[in-house]
C-alpha positions as CSV (number, residue, x, y, z in Angstrom):
1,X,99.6,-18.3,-29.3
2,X,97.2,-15.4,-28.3
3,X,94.1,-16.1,-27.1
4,X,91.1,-13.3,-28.1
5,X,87.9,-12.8,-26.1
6,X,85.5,-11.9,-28.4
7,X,81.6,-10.7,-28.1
8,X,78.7,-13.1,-29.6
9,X,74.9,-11.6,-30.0
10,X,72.5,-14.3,-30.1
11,X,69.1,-13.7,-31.4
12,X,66.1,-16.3,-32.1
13,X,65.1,-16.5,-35.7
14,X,62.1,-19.1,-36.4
15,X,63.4,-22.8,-35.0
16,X,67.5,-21.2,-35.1
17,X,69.6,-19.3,-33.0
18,X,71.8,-16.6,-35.1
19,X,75.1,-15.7,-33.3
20,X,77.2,-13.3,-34.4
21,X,80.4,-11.6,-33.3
22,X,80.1,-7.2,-33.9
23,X,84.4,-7.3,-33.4
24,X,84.7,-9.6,-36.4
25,X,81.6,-9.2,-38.1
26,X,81.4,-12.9,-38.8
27,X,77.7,-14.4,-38.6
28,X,77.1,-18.1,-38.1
29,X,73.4,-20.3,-36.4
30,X,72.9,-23.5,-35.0
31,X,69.3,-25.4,-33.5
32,X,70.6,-24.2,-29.8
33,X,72.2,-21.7,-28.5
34,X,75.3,-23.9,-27.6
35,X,75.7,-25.1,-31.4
36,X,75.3,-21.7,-32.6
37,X,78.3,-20.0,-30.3
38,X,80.6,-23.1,-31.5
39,X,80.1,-22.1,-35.0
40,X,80.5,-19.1,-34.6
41,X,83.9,-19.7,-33.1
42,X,84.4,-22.0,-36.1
43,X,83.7,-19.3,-38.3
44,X,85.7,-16.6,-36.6
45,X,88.7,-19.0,-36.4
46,X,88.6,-19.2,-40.0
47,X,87.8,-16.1,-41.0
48,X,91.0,-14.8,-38.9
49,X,93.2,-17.1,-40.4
50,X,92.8,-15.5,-43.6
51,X,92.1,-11.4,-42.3
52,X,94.3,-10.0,-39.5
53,X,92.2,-7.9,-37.2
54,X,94.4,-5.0,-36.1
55,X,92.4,-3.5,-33.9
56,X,90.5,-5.2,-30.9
57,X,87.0,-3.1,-31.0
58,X,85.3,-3.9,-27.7
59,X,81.2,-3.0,-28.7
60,X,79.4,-1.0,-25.9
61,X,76.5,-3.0,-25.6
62,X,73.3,-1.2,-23.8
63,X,69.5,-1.1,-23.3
64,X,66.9,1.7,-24.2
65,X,62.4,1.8,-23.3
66,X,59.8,2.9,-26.3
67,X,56.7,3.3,-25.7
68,X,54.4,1.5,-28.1
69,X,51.5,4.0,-28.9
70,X,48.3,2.2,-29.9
71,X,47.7,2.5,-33.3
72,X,51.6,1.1,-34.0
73,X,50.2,-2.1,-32.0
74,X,47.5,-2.4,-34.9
75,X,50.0,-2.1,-38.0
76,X,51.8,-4.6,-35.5
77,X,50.0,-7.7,-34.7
């Protein structure tokens, strides 16, 4: 049996934690961050069980700075 690595991207939404793995494209959430990876991995599992990946796509994951000008902030908050 192979084992995958595979990327998760956690993000906070309201009282949840949405993981989801860009290789895949599989989405899954959980009350902490810890629940949300594990189903995710659920999800991926089962989701690769029934669709063979042929390709391993490794994301490039990076960073970038905006400026916020001040009447954005206003439309903002």
């Amino acid at each position: 049996m192979e084992k995958c690595t595979f990327t998760v991207v956690i993000e906070k939404d309201e009282d949840m934690f949405v993981a989801t793995c860009p290789e895949v494209g599989t989405v899954s959430q959980g009350y902490t961050i810890d629940e949300a990876v594990e189903n995710l991995k659920e999800a991926t599992e089962l989701y690769l069980e029934e669709f063979h990946v042929e390709e391993k796509r490794k994301p490039i994951v990076t960073f970038f700075d905006i400026v916020k000008h001040a009447s954005a902030q206003k439309n903002i908050g």
